[in-house]
N, C-alpha and C positions, 0 to 999 in steps of 0.2 A: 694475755697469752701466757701458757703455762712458763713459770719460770723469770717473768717479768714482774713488776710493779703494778696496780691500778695506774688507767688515765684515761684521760677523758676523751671523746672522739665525737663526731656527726655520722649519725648514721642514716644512709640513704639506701629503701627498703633493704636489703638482705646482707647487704657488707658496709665497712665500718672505715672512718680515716679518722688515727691522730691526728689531734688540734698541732699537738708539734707539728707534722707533716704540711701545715698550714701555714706556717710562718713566710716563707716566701712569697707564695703568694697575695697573704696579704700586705706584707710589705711591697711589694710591687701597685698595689693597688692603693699604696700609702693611708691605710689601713690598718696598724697592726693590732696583733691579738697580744692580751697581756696574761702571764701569770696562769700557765696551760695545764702546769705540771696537776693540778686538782680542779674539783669541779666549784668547791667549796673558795680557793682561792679566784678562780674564772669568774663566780656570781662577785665578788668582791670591785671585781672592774667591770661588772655587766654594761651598763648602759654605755662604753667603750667597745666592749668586745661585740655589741650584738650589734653596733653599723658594721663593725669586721665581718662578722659572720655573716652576714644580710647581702652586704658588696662581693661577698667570696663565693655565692650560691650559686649564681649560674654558671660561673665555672667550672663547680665541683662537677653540676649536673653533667656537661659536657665533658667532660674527666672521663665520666662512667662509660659514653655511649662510645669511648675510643674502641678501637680492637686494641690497641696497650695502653692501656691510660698510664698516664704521666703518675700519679699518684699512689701511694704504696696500700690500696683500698685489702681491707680483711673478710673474710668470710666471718660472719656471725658464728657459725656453727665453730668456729676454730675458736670462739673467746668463751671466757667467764664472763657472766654481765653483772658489774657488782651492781650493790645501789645508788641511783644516781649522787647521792648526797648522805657518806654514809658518818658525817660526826658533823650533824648540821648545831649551830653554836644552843639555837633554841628548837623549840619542838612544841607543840600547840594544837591543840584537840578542839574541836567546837563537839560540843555533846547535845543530844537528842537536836540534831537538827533536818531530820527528814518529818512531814506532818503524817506520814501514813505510819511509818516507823514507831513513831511514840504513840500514834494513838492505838498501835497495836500490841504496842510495850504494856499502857494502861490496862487493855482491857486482858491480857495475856494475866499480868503477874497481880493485879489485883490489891494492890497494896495502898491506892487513896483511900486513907477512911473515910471520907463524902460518900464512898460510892458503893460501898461491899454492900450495901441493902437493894442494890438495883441489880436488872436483869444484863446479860449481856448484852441487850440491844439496846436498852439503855444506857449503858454504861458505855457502848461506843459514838452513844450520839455526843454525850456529856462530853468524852474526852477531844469530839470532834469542833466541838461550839470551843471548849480551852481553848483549842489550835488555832481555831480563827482569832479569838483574841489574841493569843499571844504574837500572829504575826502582823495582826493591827497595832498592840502596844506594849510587849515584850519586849527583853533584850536577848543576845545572844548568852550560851553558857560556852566557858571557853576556861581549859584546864592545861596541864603541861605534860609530856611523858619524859620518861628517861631515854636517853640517845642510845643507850648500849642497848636497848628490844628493835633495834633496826636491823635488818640482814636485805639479803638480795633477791634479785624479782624469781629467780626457781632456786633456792636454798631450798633445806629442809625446813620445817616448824615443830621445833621442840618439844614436847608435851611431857611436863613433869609427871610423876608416878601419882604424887596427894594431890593433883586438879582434876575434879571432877565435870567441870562445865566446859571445856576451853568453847570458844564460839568464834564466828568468823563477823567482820563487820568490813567491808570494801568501802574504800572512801576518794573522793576526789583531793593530791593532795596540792596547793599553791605554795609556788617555792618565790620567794621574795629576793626583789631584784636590785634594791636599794636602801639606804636606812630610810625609816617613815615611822612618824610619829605625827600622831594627830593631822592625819588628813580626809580629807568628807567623802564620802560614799561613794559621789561623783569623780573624784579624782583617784580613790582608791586604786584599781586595775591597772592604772598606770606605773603601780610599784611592784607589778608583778612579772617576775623574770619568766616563769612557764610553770606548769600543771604535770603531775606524773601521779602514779597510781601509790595507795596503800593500804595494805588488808590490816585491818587495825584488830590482831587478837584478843581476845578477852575471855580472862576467868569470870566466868559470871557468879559464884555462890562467894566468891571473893573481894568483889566491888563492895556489897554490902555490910558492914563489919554488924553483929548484931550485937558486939559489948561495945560500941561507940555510937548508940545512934544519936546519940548530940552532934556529935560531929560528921556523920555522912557516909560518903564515899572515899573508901580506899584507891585511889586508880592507880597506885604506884603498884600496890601487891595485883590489882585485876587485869593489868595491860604492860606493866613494864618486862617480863619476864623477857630474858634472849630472842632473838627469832620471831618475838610476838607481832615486829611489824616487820615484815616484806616491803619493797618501795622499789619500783621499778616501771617497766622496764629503761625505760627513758624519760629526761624531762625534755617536754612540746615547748618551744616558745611561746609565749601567751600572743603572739601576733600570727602563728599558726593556727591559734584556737579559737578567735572573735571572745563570743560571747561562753561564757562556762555554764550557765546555765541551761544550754542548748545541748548540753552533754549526753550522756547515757551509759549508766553503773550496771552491769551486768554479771555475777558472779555464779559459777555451777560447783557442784558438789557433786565429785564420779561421776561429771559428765551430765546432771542433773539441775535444772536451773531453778536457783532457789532467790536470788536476788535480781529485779529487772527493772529499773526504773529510771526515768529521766529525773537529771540536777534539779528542774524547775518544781520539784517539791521539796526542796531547804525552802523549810520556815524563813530564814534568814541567807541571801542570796552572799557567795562571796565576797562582793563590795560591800555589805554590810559587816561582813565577820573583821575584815578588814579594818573598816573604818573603827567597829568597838574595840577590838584589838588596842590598836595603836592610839586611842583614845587616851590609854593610858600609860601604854606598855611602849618601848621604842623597840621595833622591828631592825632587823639588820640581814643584809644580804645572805640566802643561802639557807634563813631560815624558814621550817616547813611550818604548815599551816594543815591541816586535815580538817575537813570542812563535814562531817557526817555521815551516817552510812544508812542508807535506804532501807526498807521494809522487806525482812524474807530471810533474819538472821536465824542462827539454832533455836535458840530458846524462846522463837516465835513457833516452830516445827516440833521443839521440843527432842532434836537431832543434834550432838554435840559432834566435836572430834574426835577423831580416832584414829589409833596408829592405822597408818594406810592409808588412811583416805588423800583424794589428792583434789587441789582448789584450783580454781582455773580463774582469775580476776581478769575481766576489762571492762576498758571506757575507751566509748567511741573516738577517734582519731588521736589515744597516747599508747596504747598497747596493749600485750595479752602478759599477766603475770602466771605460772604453775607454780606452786609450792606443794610437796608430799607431807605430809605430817608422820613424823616417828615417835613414838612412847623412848623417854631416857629409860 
């Protein structure tokens, strides 16, 4: 609310209650919620606060259908919604993990030298037989961003004057609900706190550095820029969500659908990213995971951004993000 602090709240369809406003009750239900003041500190006592939150549900529900509900419920339209999690401690990309997405990457930008002597039909079978291998006996690829390129689910998105490519990439993102290190595939999902949206910007003539190709990808100059990721609107509890790959990534462009596809095309399913992840890496509460972005991006259309234009991101059952994009 204008003039207040960020805090974290449950929102039930169109108006909102602080988690403070919570504390009675669930002390009454001998239940309590710990540590409300963030959302960041909230995931810190998750597998605490989410019996609280679970045992407090049906009475929220019945709160609402009062003619005065007891509870001090907000109109949506009356807040800023920042992002659910916005100085998460780590931050982690899974790269090229949709199978139509990269094999459309391959045959789009054309840069395996195996294949620049074949025809495009050829060169999309090629890149299609990779993909099955790779998700017979591949591993994940999985990089890191800067925390300061996170903003909120309808912010602006930035667009510097010398980026020439900006591009849009909608991702499924997993927000981690406990520390986890090295646990298997099968147990994975059970360290995850809940799922929220984020459109993962990217310079594309940027990623590429062409006075380093010894060493690769740039992703700090091609994706860390302010504003670059969006993350909103809310995080789903992952016991709201079953399975994530049952999802559906959907992103339009002035209203225009340019990205439409279900999760069950990651090469590499959530529990997998997870399980390699922390293979080696120790994961801790609150940190984000962004798991790929589907086939239908710019620089498959060959359609960049541009001041004005405006992105509309969702995924089936966590929410709708709008971000406007401005030229600095």
């Amino acid at each position: 609310m204008a003039g207040s602090p960020a805090f974290p709240g449950i929102v039930l369809g169109e108006r909102m209650v602080a988690l403070q406003a919570l504390l009675p009750f669930c002390h009454n239900l001998a239940k309590p919620l710990y540590a409300v003041d963030s959302m960041r500190n909230l995931l810190d006592h998750w597998e605490l606060n989410r019996v609280a939150l679970e045992a407090v549900m049906p009475a929220l529900y019945a709160d609402l259908e009062l003619a005065t509900p007891s509870l001090p419920w907000v109109s949506l339209q009356h807040l800023r919604v920042h992002a659910p999690i916005e100085n998460p401690r780590q931050f982690f990309c899974a790269g090229a993990n949709y199978r139509k997405h990269v094999i459309d990457l391959i045959v789009d930008q054309g840069r395996d030298p195996g294949l620049q002597n074949l025809s495009k039909e050829e060169t999309r079978r090629a890149a299609e037989q990779a993909m099955d291998e790779r998700i017979k006996h591949g591993e994940p690829y999985v990089f890191t961003q800067p925390v300061g390129s996170i903003c909120g689910p309808y912010d602006d998105i930035l667009l510097q004057p010398d980026v020439e490519q900006p591009d849009w990439e909608l991702e499924l993102a997993v927000v981690i609900g406990k520390e986890t290190f090295q646990v298997s595939e099968a147990e994975a999902l059970n360290y995850v706190a809940g799922y929220t949206i984020i459109n993962d910007i990217s310079n594309r003539e940027l990623i590429h550095r062409t006075d380093m190709k010894a060493i690769g990808t740039d992703w700090v100059m091609g994706k860390g820029l302010p504003t670059y990721n969006p993350m909103g609107p809310f995080i789903v509890p992952a016991s709201q969500i079953g399975d994530p790959q049952h999802l559906h990534v959907k992103l339009s462009l002035n209203g225009a659908v340019m990205q439409d596809e279900g999760c069950s095309d990651m090469i590499f399913p959530v529990a997998k990213l997870i399980a390699y992840l922390s293979s080696r890496i120790r994961l801790l509460p609150g940190d984000i995971l962004i798991t790929g972005s589907p086939s239908g991006n710019g620089s498959h259309y060959g359609r960049f951004l541009r001041d004005g234009d405006c992105l509309e991101g969702e995924i089936s059952g966590i929410g709708v993000m709008r971000n406007r994009c401005k030229a600095l």
